[in-house]
N, CA, C and O of each residue as an XYZ file, in Angstrom:
264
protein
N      -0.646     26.699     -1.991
C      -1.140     26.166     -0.742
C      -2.106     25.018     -0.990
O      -2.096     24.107     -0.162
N      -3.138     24.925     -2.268
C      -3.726     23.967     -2.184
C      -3.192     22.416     -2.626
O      -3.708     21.299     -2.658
N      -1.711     23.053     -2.984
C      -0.971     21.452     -3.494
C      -0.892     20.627     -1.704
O      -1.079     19.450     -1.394
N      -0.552     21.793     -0.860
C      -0.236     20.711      0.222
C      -1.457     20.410      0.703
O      -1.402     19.384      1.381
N      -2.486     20.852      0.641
C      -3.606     19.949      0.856
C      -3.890     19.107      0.577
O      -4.333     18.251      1.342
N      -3.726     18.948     -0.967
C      -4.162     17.899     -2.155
C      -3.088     16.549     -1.529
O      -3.583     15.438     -1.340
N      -1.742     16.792     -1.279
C      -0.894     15.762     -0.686
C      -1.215     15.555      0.548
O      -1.330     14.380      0.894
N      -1.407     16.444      1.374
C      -1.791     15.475      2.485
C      -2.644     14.962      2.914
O      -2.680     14.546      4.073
N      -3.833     14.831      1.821
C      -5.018     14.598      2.142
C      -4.773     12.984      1.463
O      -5.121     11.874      1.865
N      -4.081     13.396      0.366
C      -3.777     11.970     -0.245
C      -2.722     10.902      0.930
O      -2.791      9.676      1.024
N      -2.225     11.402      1.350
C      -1.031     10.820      2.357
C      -2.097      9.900      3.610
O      -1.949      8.708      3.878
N      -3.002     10.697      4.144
C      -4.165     10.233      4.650
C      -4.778      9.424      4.561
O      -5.061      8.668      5.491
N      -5.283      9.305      3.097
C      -5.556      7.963      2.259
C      -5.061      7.184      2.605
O      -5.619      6.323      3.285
N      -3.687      7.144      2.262
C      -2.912      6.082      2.225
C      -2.618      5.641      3.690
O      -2.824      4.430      3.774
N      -2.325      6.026      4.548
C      -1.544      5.794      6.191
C      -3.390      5.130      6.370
O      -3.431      3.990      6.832
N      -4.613      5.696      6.080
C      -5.710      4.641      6.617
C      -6.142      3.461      5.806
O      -6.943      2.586      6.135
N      -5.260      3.627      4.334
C      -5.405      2.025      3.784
C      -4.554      0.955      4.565
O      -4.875     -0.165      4.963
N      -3.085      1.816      4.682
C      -2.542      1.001      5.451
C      -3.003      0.407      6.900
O      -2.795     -0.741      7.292
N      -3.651      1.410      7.581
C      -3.818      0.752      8.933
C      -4.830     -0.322      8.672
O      -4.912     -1.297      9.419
N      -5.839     -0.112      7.306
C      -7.081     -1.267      7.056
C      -5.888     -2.431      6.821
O      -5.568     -2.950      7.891
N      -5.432     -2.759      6.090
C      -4.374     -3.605      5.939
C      -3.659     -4.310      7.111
O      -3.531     -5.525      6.965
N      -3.283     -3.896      7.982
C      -2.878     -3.964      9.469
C      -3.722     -4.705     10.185
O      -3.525     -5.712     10.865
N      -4.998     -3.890      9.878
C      -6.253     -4.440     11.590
C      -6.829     -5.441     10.659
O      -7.691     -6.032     11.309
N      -6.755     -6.109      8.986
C      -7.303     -7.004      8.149
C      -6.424     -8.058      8.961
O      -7.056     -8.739      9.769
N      -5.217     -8.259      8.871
C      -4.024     -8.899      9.323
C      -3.871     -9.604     10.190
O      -3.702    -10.823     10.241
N      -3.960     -8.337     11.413
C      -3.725     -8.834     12.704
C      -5.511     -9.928     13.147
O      -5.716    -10.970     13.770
N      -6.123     -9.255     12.644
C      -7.536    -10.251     12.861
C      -7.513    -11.692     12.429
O      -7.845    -12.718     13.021
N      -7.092    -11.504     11.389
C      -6.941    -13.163     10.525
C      -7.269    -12.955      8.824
O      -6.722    -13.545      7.893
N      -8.229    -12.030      8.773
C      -8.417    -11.955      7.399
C      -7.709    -12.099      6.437
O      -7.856    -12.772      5.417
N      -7.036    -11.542      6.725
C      -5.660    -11.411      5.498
C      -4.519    -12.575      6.020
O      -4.186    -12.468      7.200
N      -4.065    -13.382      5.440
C      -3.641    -14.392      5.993
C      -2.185    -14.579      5.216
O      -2.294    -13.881      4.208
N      -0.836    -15.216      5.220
C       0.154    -15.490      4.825
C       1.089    -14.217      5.422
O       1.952    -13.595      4.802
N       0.951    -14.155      5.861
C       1.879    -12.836      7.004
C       2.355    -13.390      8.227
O       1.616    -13.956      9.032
N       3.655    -13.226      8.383
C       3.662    -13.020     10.113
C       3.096    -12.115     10.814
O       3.384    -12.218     12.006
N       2.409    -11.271     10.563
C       1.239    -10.128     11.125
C      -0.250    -10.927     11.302
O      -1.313    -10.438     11.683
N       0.043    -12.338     10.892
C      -1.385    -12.963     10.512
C      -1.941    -13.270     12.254
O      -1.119    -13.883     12.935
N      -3.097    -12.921     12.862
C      -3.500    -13.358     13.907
C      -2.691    -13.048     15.075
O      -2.712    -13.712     16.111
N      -1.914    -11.927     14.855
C      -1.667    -11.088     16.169
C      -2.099    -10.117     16.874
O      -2.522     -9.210     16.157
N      -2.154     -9.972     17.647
C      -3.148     -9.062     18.643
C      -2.357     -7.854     18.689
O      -3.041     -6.862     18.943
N      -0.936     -7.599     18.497
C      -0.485     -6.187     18.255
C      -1.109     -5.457     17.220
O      -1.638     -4.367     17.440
N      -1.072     -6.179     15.696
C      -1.451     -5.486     14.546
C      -3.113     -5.647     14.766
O      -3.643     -5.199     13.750
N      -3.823     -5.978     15.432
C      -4.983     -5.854     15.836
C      -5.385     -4.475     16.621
O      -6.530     -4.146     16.928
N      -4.317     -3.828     16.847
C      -4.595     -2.634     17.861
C      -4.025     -1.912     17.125
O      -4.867     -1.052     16.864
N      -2.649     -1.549     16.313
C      -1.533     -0.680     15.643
C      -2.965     -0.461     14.617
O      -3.751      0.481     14.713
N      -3.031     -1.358     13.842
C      -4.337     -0.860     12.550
C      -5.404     -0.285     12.970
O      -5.595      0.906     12.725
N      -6.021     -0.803     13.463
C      -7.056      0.551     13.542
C      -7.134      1.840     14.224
O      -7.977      2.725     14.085
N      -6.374      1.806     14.789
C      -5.514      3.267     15.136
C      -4.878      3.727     14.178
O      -5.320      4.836     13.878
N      -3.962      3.374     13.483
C      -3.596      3.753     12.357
C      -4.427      4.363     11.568
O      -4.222      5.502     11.147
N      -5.438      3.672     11.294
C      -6.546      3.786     10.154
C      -7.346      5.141     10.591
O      -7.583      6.020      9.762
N      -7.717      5.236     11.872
C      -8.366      6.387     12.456
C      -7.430      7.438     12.454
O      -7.949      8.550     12.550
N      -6.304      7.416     12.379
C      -5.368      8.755     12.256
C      -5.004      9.314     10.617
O      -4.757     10.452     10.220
N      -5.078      8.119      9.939
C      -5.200      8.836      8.498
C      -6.578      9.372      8.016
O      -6.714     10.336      7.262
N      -7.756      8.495      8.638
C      -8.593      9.008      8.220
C      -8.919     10.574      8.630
O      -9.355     11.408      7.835
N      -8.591     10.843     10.181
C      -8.786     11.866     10.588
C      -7.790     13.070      9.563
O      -8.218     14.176      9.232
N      -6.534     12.570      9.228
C      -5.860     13.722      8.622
C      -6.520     13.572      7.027
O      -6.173     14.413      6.198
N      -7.241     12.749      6.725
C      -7.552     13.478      5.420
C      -8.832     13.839      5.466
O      -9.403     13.726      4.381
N      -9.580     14.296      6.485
C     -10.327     14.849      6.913
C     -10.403     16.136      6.752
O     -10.865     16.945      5.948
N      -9.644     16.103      8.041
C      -8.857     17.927      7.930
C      -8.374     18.042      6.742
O      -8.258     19.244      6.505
N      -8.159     17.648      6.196
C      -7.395     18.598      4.588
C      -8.254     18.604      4.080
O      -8.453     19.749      3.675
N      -9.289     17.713      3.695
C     -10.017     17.908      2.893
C     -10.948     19.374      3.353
O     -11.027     20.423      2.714
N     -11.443     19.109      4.366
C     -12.225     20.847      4.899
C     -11.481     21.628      4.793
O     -12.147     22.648      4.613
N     -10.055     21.985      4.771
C      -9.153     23.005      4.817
C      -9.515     23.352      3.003
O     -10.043     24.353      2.519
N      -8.969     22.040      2.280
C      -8.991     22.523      1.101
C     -10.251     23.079      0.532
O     -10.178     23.764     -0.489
N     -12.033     22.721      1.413
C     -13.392     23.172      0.636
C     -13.316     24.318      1.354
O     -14.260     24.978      0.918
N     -12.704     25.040      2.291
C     -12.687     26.035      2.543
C     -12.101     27.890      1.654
O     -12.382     29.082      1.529
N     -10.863     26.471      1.187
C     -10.558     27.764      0.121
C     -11.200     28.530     -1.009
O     -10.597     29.461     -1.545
């Protein structure tokens, strides 16, 4: 049981690097993209980012619980 923690906590990680990546994007920061300075990936990312962070949240307390 604590492997699927350990993965989905890691999975978490990753889905809120990605959304940082996204809301970097859509802002302007990150530039050479067609994602560059759009107002969709301005909203998709940091939502994104708040939903991985939240799930590796929860795993992580699930897993200090054990």
């Amino acid at each position: 049981m604590r492997r699927v923690f350990v993965a989905t906590g890691a999975l978490g990680v990753l889905v809120a690097f990605f959304g940082v990546i996204w809301a970097l994007q859509g802002f302007g920061v990150l530039q050479g993209s067609p994602m560059s300075n759009t107002t969709t990936w301005s909203v998709i990312g940091p939502i994104t980012a708040l939903i991985g962070v939240a799930v590796a949240v929860v795993s992580w307390r699930k897993l200090s619980r054990k």
